[in-house]
N, C-alpha and C positions, 0 to 999 in steps of 0.2 A: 460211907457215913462219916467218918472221921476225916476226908477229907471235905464233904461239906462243910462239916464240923469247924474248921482250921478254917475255911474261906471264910465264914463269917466273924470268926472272931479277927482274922486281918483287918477287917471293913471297919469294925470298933474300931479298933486301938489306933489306926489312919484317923476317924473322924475325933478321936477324942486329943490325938496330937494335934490337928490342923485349928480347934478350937480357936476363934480370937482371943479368949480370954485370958489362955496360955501366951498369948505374944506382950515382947516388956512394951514398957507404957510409954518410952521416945519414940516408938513408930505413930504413935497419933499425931504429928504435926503431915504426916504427909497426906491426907486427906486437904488441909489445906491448903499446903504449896499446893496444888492441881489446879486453881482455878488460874493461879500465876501463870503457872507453864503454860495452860490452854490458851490463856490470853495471848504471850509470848507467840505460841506457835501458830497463832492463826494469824496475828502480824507479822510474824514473818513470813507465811501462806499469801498474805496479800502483795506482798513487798514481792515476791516470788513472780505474782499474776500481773503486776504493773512491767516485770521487766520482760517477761513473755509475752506481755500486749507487745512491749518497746519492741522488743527481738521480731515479731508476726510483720510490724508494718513495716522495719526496715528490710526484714527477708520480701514485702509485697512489692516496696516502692523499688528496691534493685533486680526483682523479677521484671517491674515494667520497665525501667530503664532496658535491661536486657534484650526483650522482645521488640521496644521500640530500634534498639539499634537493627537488633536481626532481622527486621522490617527495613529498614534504611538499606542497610546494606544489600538486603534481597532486591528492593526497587534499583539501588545504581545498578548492580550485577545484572536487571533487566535490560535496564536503558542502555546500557555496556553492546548488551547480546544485541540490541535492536540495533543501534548505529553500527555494530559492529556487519549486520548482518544489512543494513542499508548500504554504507559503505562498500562491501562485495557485491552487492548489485548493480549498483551506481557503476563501478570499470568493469563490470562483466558487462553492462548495456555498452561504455563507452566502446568498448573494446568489439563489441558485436557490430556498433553502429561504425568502427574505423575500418573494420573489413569487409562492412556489405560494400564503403564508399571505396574501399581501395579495388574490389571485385569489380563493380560498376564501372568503374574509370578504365579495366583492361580489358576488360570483357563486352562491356554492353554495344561497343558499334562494330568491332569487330572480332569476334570470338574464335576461339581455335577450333575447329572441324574435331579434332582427335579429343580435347578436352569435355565439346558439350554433347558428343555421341550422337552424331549427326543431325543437331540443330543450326540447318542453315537460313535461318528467314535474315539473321542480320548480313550476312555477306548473300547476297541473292547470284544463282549464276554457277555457284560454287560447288561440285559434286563431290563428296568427302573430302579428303585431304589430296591436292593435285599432286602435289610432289611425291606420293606415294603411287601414285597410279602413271604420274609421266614415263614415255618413255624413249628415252633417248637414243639417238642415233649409233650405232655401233661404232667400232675403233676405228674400224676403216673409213665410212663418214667423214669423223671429225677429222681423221689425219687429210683425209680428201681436200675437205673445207680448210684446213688451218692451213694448208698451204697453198690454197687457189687463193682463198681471202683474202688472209691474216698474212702470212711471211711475203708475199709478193706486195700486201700494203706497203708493210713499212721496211722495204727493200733499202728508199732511200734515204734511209734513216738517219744513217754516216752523213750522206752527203747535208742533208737539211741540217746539224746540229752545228756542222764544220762553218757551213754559210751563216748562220744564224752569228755564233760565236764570234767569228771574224770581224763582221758589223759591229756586234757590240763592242768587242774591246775599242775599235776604234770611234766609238759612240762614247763608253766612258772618257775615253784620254781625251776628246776635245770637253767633255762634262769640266775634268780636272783642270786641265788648261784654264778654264774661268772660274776657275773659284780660287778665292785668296785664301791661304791656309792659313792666316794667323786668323782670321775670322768665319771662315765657312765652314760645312762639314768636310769632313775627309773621305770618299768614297772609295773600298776597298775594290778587289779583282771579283767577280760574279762565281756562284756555285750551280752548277745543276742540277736540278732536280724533279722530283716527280716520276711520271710513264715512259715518259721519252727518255728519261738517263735511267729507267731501272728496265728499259729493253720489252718492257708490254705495251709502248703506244699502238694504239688500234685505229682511231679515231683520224678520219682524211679533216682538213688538212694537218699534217702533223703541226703539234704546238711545242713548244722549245718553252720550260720555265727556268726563269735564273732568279737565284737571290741575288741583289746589290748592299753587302752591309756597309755600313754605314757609321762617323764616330765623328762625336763633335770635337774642334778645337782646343789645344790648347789655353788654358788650364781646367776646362772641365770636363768629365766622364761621367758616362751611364751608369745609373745603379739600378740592376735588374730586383723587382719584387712579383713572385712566383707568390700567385694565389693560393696552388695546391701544397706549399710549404706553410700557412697558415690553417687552423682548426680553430672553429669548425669555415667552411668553405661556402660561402652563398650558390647555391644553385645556376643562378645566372652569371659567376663569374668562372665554375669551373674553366681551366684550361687555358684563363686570361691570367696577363699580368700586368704591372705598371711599371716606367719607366721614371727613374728619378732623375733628373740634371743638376749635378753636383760640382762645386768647383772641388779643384785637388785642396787647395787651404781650407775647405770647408769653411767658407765668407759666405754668405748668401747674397752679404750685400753687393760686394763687387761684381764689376763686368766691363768685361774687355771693351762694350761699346764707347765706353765712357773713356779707355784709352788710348782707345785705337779707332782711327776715323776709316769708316767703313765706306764699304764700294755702295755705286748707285743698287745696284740686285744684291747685297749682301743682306744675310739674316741676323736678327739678334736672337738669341734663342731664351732669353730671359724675361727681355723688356720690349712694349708692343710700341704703343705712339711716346714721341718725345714733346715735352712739353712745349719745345717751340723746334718746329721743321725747317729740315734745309733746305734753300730755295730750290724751285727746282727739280727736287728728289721724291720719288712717290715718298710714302708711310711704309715703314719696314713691318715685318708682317710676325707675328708670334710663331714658332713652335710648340713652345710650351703651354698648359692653359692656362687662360684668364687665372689668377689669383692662386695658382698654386704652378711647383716647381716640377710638374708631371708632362714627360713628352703626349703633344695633344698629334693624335694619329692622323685627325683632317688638314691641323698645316702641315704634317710632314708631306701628305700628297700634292697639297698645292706647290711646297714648294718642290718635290721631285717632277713631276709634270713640267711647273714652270724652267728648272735645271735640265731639263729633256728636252724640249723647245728650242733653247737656246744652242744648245749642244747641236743640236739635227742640222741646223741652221748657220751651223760655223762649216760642215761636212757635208752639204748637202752638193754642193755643188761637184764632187767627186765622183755622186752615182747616178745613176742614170735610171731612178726610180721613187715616190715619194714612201715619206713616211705619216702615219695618220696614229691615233687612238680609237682605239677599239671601242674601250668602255669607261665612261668618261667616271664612274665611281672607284674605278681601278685603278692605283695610277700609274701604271707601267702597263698596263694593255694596248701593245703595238700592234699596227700592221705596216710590213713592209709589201704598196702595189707596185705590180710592173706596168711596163705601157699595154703589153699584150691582156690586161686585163685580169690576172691573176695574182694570186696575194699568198702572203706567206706570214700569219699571224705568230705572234711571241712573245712571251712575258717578262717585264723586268721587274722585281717587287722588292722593293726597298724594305731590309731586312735590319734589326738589330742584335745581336750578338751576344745570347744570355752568357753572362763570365766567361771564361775558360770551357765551357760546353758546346756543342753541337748543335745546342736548341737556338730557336732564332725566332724574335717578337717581329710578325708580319702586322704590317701598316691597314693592309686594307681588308675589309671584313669578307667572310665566305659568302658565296654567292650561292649554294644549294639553297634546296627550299627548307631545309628540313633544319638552317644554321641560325642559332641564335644572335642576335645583335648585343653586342657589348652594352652594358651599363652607361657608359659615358664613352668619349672618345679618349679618353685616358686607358684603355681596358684596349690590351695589345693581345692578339692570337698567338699562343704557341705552337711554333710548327715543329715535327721531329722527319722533315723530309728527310734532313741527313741522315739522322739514324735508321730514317725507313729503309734508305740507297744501302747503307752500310750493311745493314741486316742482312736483308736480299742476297749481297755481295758476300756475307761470309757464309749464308745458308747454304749458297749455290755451290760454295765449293767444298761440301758435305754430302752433296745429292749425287747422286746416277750421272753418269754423264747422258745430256740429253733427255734430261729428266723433264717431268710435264707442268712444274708446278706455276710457272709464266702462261704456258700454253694454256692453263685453264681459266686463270685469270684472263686473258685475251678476249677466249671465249666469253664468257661471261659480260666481259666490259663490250663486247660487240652485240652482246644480245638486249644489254641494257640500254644503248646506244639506240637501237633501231627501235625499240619500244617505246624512248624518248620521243622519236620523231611521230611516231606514228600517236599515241597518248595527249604526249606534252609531259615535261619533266615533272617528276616524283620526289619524295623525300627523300629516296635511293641514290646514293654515288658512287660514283669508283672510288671513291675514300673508304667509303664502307667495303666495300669490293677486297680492297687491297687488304684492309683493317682482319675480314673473315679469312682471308687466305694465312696471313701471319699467325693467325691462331691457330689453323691448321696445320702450321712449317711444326711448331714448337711441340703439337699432343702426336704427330706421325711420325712414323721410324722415318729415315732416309730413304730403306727400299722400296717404301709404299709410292712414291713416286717418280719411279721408273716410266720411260716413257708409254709400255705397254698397260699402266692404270690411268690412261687420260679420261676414259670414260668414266672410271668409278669416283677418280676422285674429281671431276667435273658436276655428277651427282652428290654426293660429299658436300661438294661447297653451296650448291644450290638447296641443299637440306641444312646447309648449318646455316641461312640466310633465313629462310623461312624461320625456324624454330627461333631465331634472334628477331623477326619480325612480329611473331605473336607473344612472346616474352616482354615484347620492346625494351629489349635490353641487349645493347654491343657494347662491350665494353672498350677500351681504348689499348690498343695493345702496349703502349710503354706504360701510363701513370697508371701508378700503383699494383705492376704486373709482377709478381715475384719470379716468375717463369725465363724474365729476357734473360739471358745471359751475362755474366759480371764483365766480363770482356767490352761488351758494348761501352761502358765506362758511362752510364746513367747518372747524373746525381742524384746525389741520395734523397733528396727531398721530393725527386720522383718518385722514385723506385717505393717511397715508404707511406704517399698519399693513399686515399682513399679512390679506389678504382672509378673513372670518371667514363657514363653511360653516354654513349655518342647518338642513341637509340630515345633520348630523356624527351625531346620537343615532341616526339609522337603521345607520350603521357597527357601535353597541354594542350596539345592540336590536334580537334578529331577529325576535323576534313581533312587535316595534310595523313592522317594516319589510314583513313578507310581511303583516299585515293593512291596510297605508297603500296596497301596490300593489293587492293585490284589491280595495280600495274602491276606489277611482282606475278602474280599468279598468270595475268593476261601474257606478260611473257614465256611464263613456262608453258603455255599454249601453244605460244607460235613458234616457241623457239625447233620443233622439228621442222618445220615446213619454213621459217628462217634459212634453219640451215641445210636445208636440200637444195631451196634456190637458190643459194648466195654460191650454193659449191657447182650450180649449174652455168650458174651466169651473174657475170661480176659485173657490179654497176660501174660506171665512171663517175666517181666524186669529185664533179669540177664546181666547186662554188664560186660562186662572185662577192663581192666587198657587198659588205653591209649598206646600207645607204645611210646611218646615220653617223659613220665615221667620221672623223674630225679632223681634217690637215693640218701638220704642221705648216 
């Protein structure tokens, strides 16, 4: 009750404190000010909303800005992916379409047996791979054969190189005799080379090649340029090089014709017609080409032929036999007939003498089917017979005595030989012949060519011919071979070329390519019953003169 009591009188004495009436009488103005402030506060509420409009649309208009970039930049990032992704298609097609065409070029006329898994419709004829199933004569055989055949061939081998040699030097010295040395070439002593001086000629009648080098007069000299010392190397000039004709004072302009009055047969080697002839006197004839200072390889054989002529003809009356040309594109392709009817052919090939090396720019072009024809006649063949001779020559005295590795090559050049005749010749040569064995000299021990592995490695060679025929690729055993030996003394602009495919014309030529394998294979056919019958009964290989020989 009392506290009841107490609560309610709290509630008084609260409402009768809180009375307005009790409040002093300066608080009445603020009923007034209120309408100010209101007014105050609600302009500055609007002033508040105009800057929160302001703030809404510049947050709107930099959100679109924004979206539009990251719209832009989404589209490039697209267009990015698309080309990006055109682009890798674009060399993924090119690239699909460069190997169907590189596939098609080695494959489509005539395909490898082992590669297409016994699809033979493009070689017809052909039962898997022959070289696998061939099977060759036993040791006994071939020792049979190589010596009924092959060593009683070229028995006289001595004597034919001795005769041959004798002729010529006294064939050069009457050449030198007529030429004036302050104006003609200089013709040096001959080399030999090839089959006959590296001890595997096979082939009746034996053939004798010699180089004749060759240098021009006083004051000027050859300046050798080697193709495969330039990069990148045209295709058609592998293996070629050009000859420069340079005076020692490096003049272009002078020439000894202009100082020196020259013989009726003398050459200028610079300048072709004179503007007024001497009576009398033919037209002196160029070496060099038309409009440039480059030895031209067609008049060096006119005038080596025409220098041979003359030469035969100063000696002729000493022997008691003529001399004729073989082959009138060659220009040292001789034959010496006797009256008895018989002939004894041999080569002189006028040779030029790359620097201080071995190598030597041959005049006239290869006669295989499988040999490319130079660009112009300024484009001289590099030969490395010397190096070939030399190689042979230091191999041999590493091997076995009486080691096989001639004897197989013989073999082989006999089998290829008799296929020729029977066929008709191939893209196949004894250059290629010689080229597979030297690759074989350099990956076989010494021992492996004892004379008791003639059979296997006569097998050997005829597998590493094939697998080089379906490949179409032989590579050149000196340019760009790291393997030759340093001793050989290569230059270095060989030795560092890019390796040059002697195999490359069967790529461009599909007839010469599908008639070079059908020969090749046709050989390894016949070659047992070849050589049963050649070991049974030896032909006599008496040929007669050509008929379209040419007398001196």
């Amino acid at each position: 009750m009392a506290l009841g009591l107490f609560r309610v009188c709290l509630v008084v004495v609260t409402a009768i404190v809180n009375h307005p009436l009790l409040f002093p009488r300066e608080n009445a103005t603020v009923p007034e000010n209120e309408e100010e402030i209101i007014r105050k506060m609600q302009a500055h509420q609007e002033k508040l909303q105009l800057e929160q409009l302001r703030l809404e649309e510049e947050v709107a208009r930099l959100a679109a800005e924004k979206e539009a970039l990251e719209r832009v930049e989404e589209e490039g990032q697209q267009q990015n992916e698309s080309r990006t992704a055109w682009d890798l298609w674009s060399t993924l097609c090119m690239i699909l379409f460069l190997v169907i065409e590189v596939w098609r070029q080695d494959h489509q006329d005539a395909p490898s047996p082992e590669c297409l898994g016994g699809d033979e419709d493009e070689l017809p004829g052909l039962e898997g791979a022959p070289l696998r199933g061939l099977t060759l004569p036993n040791k006994g055989t071939l020792d049979h054969f190589y010596e009924r055949c092959i060593r009683g061939a070229t028995a006289d081998a001595a004597r034919t190189r001795e005769f041959v040699e004798g002729f010529v030097d006294d064939l050069l010295e009457a050449l030198r005799s007529l030429c004036n040395r302050d104006t003609d070439m200089e013709v040096e002593d001959f080399i030999g080379v090839d089959s006959m001086y590296e001890n595997w000629q096979v082939d009746r009648p034996l053939l004798c090649d010699l180089f004749v080098p060759f240098m021009p007069p006083e004051p000027y000299h050859f300046h050798a340029e080697l193709c495969c010392s330039r990069h990148p190397v045209p295709l058609d000039r592998q293996g070629y090089g050009r000859i420069k004709v340079v005076r020692a004072d490096e003049d272009p302009l002078g020439c000894i014709c202009d100082k020196t009055k020259l013989g009726e047969d003398m050459l200028c080697l610079l300048h072709g017609k004179k503007s007024l002839a001497r009576p009398g006197s033919e037209v002196e004839t160029l070496l060099c080409a038309r409009g440039a200072p480059y030895l031209d390889a067609m008049q060096v054989m006119k005038w080596f032929q025409t220098a041979l002529t003359r030469a035969w003809h100063r000696i002729a009356h000493k022997y008691e036999f003529d001399l004729a040309f073989g082959q009138l594109d060659s220009p040292g392709s001789l034959k010496i007939r006797f009256r008895s009817g018989k002939f004894m052919p041999f080569n002189l090939i006028p040779v030029i003498q790359c620097d201080d090396s071995d190598l030597y720019f041959v005049s006239h072009l290869p006669r295989e089917p499988s040999g490319d024809a130079p660009a112009s006649s300024t484009d001289w063949l590099l030969s490395f017979a010397v190096y070939e001779r030399q190689f042979l020559r230091m191999t041999s005295k590493a091997l076995p005595e009486g080691a096989c590795h001639l004897s197989c090559l013989q073999i082989a050049s006999f089998l290829l030989s008799k296929q020729s005749r029977l066929t008709g010749p191939s893209g196949l040569s004894n250059y290629h012949l010689k080229t597979a064995l030297l690759h074989l000299l350099v990956s076989r021990r010494p021992a492996d060519w004892e004379a008791g592995q003639l059979d296997a490695r006569l097998h050997e060679l005829l597998r590493f011919l094939e697998k080089s025929l379906l490949e179409k690729k032989l590579h050149h055993f000196f340019i760009g071979n790291r393997k030759v030996p340093n001793a050989m003394g290569l230059p270095e602009a060989v030795r560092r070329a890019e390796p040059l495919n002697l195999f490359r014309p069967f790529v461009l030529q599909r007839s010469l390519y599908r008639k070079t394998v059908d020969s090749f294979y046709e050989m390894l056919k016949n070659a047992p019953v070849l050589i049963s019958e050649y070991s049974l009964h030896i032909p006599s290989d008496h040929a007669s003169l050509p008929p379209k020989a040419v007398v001196l």
